[in-house]
FIKOL-769156 format. One line per 5 residues: number of its first residue (from 1); for each residue x, y, z of C-alpha. Coordinates in steps of 0.02 Angstrom, whole numbers, always signed. Layout:
residues N
NUM = X:Y:Z ~ ...
This chain:
residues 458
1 = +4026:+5092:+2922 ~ +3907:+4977:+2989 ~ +3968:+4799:+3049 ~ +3895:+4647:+2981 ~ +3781:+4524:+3070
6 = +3901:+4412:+3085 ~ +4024:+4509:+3165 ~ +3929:+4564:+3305 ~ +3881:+4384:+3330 ~ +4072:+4356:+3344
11 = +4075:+4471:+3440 ~ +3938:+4422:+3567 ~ +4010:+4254:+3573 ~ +4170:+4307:+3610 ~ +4082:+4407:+3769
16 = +3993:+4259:+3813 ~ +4146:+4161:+3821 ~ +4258:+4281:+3926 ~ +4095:+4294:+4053 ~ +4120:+4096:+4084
21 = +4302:+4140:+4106 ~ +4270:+4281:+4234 ~ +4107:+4214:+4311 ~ +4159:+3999:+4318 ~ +4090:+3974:+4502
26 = +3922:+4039:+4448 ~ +3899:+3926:+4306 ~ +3962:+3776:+4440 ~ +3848:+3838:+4546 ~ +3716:+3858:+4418
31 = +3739:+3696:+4318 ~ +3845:+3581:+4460 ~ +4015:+3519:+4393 ~ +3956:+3376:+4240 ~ +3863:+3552:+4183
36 = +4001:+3662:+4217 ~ +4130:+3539:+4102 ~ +4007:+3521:+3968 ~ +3965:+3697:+3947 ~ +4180:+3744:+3938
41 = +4214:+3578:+3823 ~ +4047:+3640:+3699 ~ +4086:+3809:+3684 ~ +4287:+3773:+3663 ~ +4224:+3652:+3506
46 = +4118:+3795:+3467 ~ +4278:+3917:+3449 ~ +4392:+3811:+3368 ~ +4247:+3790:+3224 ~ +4214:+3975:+3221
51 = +4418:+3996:+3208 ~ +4427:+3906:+3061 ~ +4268:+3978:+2991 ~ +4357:+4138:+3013 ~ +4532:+4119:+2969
56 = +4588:+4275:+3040 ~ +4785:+4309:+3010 ~ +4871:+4222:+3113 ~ +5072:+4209:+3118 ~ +5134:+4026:+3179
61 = +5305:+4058:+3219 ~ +5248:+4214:+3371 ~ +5133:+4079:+3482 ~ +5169:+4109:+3638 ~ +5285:+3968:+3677
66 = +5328:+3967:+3847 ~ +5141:+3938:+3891 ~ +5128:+3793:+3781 ~ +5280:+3711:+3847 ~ +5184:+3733:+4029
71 = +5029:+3637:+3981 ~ +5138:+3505:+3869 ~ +5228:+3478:+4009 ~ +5068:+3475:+4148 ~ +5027:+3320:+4016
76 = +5185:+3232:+4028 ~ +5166:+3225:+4207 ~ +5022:+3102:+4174 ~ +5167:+2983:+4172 ~ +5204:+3000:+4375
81 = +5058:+3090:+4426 ~ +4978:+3018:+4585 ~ +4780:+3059:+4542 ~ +4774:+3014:+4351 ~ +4590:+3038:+4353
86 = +4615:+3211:+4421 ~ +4766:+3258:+4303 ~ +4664:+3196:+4144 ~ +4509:+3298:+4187 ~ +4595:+3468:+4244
91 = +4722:+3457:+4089 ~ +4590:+3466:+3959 ~ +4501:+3592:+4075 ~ +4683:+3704:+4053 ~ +4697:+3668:+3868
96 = +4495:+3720:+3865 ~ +4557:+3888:+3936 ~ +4708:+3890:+3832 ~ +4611:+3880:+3677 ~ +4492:+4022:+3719
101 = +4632:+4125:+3754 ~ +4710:+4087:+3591 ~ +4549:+4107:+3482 ~ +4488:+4286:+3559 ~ +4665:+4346:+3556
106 = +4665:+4278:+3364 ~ +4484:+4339:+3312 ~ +4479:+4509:+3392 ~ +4571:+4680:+3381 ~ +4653:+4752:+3528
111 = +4505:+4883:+3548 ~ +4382:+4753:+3498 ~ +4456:+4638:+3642 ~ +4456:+4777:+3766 ~ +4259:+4795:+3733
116 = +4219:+4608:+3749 ~ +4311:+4604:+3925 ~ +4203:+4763:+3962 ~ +4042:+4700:+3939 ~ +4080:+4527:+3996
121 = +4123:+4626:+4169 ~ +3952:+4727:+4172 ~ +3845:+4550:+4166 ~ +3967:+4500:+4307 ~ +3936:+4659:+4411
126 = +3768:+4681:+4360 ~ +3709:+4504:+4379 ~ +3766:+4523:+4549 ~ +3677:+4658:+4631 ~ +3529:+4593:+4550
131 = +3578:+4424:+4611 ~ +3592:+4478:+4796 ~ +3421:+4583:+4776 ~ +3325:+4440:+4742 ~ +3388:+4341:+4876
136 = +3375:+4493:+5027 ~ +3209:+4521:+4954 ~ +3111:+4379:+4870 ~ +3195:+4221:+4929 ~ +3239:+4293:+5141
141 = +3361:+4177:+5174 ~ +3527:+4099:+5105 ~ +3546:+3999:+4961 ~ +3640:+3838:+4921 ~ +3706:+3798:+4744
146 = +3574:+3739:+4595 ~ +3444:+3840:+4719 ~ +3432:+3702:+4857 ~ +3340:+3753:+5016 ~ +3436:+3837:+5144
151 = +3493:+3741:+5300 ~ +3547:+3809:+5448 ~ +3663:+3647:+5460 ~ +3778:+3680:+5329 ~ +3930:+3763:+5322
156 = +3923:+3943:+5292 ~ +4066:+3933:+5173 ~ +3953:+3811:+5035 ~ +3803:+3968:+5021 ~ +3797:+4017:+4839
161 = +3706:+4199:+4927 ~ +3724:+4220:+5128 ~ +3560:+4361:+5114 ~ +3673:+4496:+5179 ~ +3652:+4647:+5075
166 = +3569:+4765:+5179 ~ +3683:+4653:+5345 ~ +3818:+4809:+5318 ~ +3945:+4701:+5423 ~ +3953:+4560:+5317
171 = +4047:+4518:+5134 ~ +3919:+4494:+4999 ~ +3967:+4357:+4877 ~ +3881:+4403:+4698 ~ +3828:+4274:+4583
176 = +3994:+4199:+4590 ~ +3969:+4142:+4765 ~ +4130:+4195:+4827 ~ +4172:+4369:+4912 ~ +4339:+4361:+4869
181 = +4312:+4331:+4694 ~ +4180:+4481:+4670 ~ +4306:+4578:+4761 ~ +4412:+4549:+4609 ~ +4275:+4535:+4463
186 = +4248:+4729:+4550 ~ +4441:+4778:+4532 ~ +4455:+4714:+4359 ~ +4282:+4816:+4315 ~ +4359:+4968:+4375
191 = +4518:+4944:+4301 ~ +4442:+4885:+4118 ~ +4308:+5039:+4124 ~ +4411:+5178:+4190 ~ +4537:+5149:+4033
196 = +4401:+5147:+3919 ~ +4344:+5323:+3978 ~ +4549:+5385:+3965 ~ +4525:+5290:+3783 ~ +4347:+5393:+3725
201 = +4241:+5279:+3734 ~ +4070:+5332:+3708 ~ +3928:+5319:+3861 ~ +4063:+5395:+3975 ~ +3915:+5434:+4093
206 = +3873:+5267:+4104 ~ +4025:+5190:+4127 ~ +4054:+5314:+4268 ~ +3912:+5241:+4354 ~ +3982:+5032:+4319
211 = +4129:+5112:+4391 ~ +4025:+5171:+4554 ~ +3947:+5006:+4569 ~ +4095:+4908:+4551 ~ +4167:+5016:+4675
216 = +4011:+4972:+4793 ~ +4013:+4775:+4767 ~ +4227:+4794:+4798 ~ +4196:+4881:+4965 ~ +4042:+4760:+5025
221 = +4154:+4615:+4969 ~ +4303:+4667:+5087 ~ +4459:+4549:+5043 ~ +4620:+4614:+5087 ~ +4705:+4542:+4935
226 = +4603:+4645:+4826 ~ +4627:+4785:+4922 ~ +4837:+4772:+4912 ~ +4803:+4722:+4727 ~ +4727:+4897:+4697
231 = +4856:+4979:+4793 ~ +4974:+4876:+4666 ~ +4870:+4957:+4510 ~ +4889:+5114:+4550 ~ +5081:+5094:+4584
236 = +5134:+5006:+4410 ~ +4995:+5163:+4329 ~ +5100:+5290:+4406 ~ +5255:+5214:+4361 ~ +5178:+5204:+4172
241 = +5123:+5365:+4161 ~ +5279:+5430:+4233 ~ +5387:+5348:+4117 ~ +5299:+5405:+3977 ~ +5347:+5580:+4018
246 = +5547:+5551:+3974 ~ +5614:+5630:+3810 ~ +5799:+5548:+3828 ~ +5883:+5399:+3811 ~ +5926:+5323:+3979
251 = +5793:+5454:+4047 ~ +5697:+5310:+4131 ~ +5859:+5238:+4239 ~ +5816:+5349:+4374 ~ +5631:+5303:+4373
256 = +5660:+5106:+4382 ~ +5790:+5143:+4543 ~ +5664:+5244:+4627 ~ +5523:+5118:+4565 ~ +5620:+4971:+4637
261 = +5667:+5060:+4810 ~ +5490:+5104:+4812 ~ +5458:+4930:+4799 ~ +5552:+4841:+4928 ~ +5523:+4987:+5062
266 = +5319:+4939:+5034 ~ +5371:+4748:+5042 ~ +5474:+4793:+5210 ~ +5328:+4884:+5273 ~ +5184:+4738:+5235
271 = +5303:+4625:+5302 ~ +5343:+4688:+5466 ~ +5197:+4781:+5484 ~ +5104:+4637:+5428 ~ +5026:+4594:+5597
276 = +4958:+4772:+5615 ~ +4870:+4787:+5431 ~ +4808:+4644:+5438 ~ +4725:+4687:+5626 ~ +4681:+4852:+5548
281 = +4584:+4731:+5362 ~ +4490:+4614:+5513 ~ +4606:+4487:+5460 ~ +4693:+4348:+5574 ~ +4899:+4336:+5578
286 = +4896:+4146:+5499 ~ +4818:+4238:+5360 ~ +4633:+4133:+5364 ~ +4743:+3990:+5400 ~ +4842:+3996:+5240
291 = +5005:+3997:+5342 ~ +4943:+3834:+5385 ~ +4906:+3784:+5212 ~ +5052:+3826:+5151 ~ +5153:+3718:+5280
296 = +5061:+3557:+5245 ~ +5097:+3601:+5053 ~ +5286:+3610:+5105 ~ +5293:+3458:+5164 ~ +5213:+3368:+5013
301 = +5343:+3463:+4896 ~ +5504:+3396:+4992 ~ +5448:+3244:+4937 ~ +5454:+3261:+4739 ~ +5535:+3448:+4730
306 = +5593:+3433:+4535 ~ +5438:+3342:+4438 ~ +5306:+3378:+4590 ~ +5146:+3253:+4618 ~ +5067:+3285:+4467
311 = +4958:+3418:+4392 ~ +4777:+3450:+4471 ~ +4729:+3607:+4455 ~ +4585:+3638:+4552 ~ +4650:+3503:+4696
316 = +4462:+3402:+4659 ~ +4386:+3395:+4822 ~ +4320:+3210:+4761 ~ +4505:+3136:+4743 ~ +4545:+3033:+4892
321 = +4714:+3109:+4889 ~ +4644:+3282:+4931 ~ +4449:+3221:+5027 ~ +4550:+3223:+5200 ~ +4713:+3287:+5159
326 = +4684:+3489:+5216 ~ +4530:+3545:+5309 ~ +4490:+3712:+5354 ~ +4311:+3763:+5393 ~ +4231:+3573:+5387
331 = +4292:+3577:+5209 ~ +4431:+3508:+5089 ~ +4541:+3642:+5034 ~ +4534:+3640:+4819 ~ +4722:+3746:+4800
336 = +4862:+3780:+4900 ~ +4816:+3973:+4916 ~ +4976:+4028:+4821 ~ +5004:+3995:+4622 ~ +5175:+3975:+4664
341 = +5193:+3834:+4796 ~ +5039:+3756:+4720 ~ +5145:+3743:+4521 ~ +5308:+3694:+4654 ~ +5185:+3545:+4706
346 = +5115:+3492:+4566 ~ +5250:+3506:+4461 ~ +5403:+3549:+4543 ~ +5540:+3667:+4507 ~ +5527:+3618:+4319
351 = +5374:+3683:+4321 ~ +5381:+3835:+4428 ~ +5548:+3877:+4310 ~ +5411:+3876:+4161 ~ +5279:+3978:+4225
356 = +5421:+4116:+4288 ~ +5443:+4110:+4117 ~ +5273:+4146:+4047 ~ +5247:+4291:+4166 ~ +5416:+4359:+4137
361 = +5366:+4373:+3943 ~ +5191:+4447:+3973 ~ +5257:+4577:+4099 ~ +5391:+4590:+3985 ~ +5302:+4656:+3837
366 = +5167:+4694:+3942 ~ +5272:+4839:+3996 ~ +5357:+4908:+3845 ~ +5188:+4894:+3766 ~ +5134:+5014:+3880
371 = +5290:+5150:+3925 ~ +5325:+5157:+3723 ~ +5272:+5300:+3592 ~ +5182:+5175:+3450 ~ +5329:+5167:+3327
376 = +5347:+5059:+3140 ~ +5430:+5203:+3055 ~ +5548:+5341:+3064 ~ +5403:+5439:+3186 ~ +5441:+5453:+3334
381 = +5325:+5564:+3430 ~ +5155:+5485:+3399 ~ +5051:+5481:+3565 ~ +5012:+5361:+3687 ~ +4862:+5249:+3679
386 = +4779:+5237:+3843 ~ +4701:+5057:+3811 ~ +4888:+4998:+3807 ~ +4912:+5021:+4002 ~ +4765:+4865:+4030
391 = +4887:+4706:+4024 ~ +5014:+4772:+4135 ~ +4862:+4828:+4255 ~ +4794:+4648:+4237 ~ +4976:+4568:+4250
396 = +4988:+4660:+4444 ~ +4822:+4600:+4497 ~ +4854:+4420:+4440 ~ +5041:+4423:+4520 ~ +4965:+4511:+4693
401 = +4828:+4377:+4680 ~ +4933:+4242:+4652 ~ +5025:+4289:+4821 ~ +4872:+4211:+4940 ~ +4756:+4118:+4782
406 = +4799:+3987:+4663 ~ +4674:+4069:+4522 ~ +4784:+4141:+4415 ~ +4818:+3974:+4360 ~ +4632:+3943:+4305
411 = +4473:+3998:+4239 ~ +4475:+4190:+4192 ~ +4665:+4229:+4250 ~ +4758:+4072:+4137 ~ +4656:+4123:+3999
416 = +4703:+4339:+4014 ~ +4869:+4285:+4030 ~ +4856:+4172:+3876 ~ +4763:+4295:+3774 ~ +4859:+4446:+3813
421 = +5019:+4349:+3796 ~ +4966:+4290:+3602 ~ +4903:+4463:+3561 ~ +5035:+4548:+3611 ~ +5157:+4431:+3522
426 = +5019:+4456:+3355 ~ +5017:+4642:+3378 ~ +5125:+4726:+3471 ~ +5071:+4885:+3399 ~ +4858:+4929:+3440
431 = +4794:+4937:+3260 ~ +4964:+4877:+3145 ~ +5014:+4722:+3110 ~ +4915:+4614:+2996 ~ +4787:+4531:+3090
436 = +4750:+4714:+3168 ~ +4746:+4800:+3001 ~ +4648:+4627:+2902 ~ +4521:+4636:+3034 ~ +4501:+4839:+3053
441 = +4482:+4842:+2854 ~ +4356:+4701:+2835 ~ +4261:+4793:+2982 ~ +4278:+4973:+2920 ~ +4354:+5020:+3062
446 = +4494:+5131:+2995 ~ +4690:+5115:+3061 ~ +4701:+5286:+3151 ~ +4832:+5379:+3070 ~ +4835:+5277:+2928
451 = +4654:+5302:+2900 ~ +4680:+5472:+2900 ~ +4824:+5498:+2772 ~ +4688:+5392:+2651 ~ +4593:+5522:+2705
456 = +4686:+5658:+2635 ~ +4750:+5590:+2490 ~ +4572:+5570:+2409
């Protein structure tokens, strides 16, 4: 059955709104901040309207709690917070994200959600290579943000576009202005369109070929995080698809020992060999200085270690507190280059002990979403869904991330983790449940086997 008008617009709007999430520099770098705070605040106002013009089902008492006792709390340290100016503006930025998370995660099916996030990855991908052709061949020279003129006095680290396409020794940057952020726009495009090939999706051709170009703009962006991210992905898939194979109780045991030896014998070898792989990525051994980051950051958190500073996340490069604090490159450093320390800093081990929390309950159910047989009945052998491996696959990559960025704790990354953490709480099951089966009826989408015993009994 055909869907109605207004369902595809839903639809559309919900893949506009996860392509701010994923692509947040470009729209700074497009609009300037004041434009990049209106356009999150307006289209947040937007979604909370269109929520309650839906009404989809919705069950109150399976929120995912641990996340709002994180940002509750990142407001209650307005009370001691050091930059109040900077606390107030980046806490309704989080509860911005928050929301979106909460109202795709509340509006769409698990399929339907899986398609949003595809096609809000091919503008990101696609953008870019078109991006980077226009600069290499119409404009011939870098580009600063809003389009300004390129000077050859700035610092090479505040080009929107360096004009290095066709330069096959330097990292391209996309329309997000950032290689390290293509690099993982790129993963997450691979990840997101290889399982909807393994879940038959139609176009497979095509998506084969986002697949190759992602692949391209991953290589030309060349950050070693991604790279050990991917490496990551493909250990949790095996372990997945491995543990699906068991038929017996306890079956898996053996699988999590040899998972978690696996494990720490890779975390032995990037730690002691960590001076040699990173020689052999072009990297440095203070890790592009975050070594040195990371020690000033110390410092700061012996100082308030339980409540932290305050919350600020980004660090604003306008706050006094931050304009001279750490420089690397001529420039203010905007996190502390590790979700962890940067949470410890803001707001100290309370804090850290509540975001521990909300990743332990997405990789959680993350996990058994994705090793289990669907089951709400006596049946026991149904088969696996392959669109049920994606939130695990997205956990790794924000956990690896979160090792040597602070993102996962804005833009795109908070709001996966928020709207994978409420659907899965929603729906554990991919079509049962009833905001899956409400919305999958009212879109004549049919419930799988469900669908099919209707099927036979007319």
């Amino acid at each position: 059955m055909r869907e109605s008008t207004g369902h595809l617009m839903l639809r559309a709007y919900t893949t506009f709104v996860l392509f701010i999430a994923l692509a947040t520099t470009f729209w700074y770098n497009l609009l300037g901040p004041a434009g990049l705070v209106v356009l999150v605040l307006g289209t947040t106002v937007v979604s909370i309207a269109v929520w309650f013009g839906v009404r989809p089902v919705v069950d109150w008492r399976r929120l995912p709690w641990f996340v709002a006792a994180y940002v509750l709390f990142a407001a209650a340290s307005a009370l001691w917070t050091h930059w109040l100016d900077a606390t107030i503006l980046t806490w309704v930025l989080l509860v911005a994200t928050t929301v979106q998370g909460l109202f795709v995660a509340a509006v769409l099916t698990w399929r339907e959600i899986i398609r949003s996030i595809a096609s809000a990855l091919k503008w990101v991908v696609g953008l870019s290579l078109l991006f980077e052709l226009w600069v290499w061949f119409i404009v011939g020279h870098p580009i600063l943000p809003n389009f300004l003129a390129w000077d050859g006095d700035v610092v090479t680290e505040l080009y929107w576009s360096r004009a290095n396409l066709f330069d096959w020794d330097a990292r391209i940057q996309g329309i997000v202005g950032n290689a390290h952020l293509m690099a993982i726009a790129a993963l997450l495009a691979i990840i997101v369109f290889g399982v909807r090939i393994a879940s038959g999706a139609p176009f497979r051709g095509w998506l084969i070929a986002w697949i190759v170009l992602a692949g391209f703009l991953l290589w030309r962006s060349g950050s070693a995080t991604v790279y050990l991210a991917g490496l990551a992905v493909l250990l949790v898939l095996g372990t997945i698809l491995l543990m699906r194979t068991t038929k017996r109780a306890g079956e898996r045991t053996k699988y999590y020992l040899l998972y978690a030896a696996t494990g720490l014998a890779l975390a032995a070898v990037v730690w002691f060999g960590r001076d040699l792989l990173l020689g052999m990525l072009g990297k440095s051994g203070d890790l592009t200085e975050r070594t040195r980051i990371w020690s000033e950051v110390w410092t700061r958190v012996s100082e308030h270690p339980v409540v932290g500073w305050g919350y600020t996340t980004p660090w604003l490069p306008w706050e006094p507190a931050f304009a001279d604090w750490i420089i690397v490159n001529d420039l203010p450093v905007f996190h502390a280059h590790n979700m962890w320390l940067d949470v410890l800093f803001q707001l100290g081990w309370i804090g850290v002990a509540l975001l521990i929390l909300v990743y332990f309950a997405l990789v959680w159910r993350s996990w058994f979403f994705a090793i289990d047989r669907p089951r709400w009945d006596l049946v026991a052998d149904r088969p696996y869904q392959a669109l049920t491996v994606l939130p695990s696959l997205i956990a790794t990559v924000l956990l690896v991330q979160g090792i040597a960025e602070s993102r996962p704790l804005m833009e795109w990354g908070w709001m996966f983790v928020v709207m994978f953490g409420m659907k899965l709480k929603q729906a554990p099951l991919v079509g049962e449940g009833p905001a899956e089966q409400r919305l999958s009826i009212e879109r004549g989408e049919g419930t799988g086997e469900r669908a099919g015993r209707k099927t036979e009994t007319r």
